[in-house]
N, C-alpha and C positions, 0 to 999 in steps of 0.2 A: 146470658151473662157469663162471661170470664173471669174468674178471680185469679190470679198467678201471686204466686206464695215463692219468693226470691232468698236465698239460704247459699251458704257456702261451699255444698257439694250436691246440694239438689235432692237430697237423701235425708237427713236430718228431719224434715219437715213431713215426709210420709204420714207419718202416726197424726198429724196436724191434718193433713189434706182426709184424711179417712175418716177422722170425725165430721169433721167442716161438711163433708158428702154426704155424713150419716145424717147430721143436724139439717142439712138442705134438704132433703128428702122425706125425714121426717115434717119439716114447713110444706111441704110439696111444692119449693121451689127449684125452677130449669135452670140449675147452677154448674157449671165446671169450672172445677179447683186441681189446679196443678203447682206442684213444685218445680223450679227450676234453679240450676245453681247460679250463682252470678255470672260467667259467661255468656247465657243464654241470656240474659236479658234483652237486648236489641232485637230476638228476636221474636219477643216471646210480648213484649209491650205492645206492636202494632195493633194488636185487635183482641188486649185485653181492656175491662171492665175498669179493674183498678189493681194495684200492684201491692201487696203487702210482704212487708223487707222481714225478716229474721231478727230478731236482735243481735244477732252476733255477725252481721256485716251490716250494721245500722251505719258504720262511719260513712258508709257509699250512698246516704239517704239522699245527699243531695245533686250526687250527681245523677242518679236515678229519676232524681223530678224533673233535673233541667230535659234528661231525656224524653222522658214520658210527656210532658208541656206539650214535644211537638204535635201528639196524638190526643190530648185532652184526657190524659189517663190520671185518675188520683194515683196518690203514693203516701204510705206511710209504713209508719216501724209496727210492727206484735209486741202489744204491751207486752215487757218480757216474763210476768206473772202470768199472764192468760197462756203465753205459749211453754214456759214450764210447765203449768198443769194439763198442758195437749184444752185447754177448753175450746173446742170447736163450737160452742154455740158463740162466746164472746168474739171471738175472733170473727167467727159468720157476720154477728153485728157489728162489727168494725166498718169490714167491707161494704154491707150496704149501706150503713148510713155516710161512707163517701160516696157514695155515690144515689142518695138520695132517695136507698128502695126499702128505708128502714121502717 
């Protein structure tokens, strides 16, 4: 399973992906979590899991779904509380339960 974590510079979201790892690990689930900045999105969608947006380039949420659609990839924003507090367990639960592994 892919999780791709979409942010402004790609960097922002580190401290997010590093829990999110620790919490999958600690679940003993085969998870990889990467950030990527907005640029990379196209190419970062094709054979991700499901895509969760930054809140602070949330305004591109939509055009990020129409893209992802063509690959069957969920998409959505970081509550912007869970990802101020770096929570990587909530956020972990975000991801799977779009995608149905909650």
């Amino acid at each position: 399973m892919k999780i791709v974590l979409v942010c402004a510079a790609g960097m922002s979201t580190s401290l997010v992906v590093q829990r999110m790892k620790k919490e999958a690990a600690h679940r003993q689930l085969d998870v990889e979590v990467i950030a990527v900045p907005m640029e990379e999105f196209d190419q970062q969608v094709q054979d991700a899991s499901v895509v969760l947006v930054g809140p602070q380039v949330r305004f591109r949420l939509a055009e990020f779904e129409k893209k992802a659609k063509d690959y069957g990839v969920p998409v959505a924003v970081i509550d912007p509380r869970d990802y101020g507090m770096v929570d990587g367990a909530k956020i972990l639960d975000t991801a799977l339960s779009l995608i149905g592994q909650r």
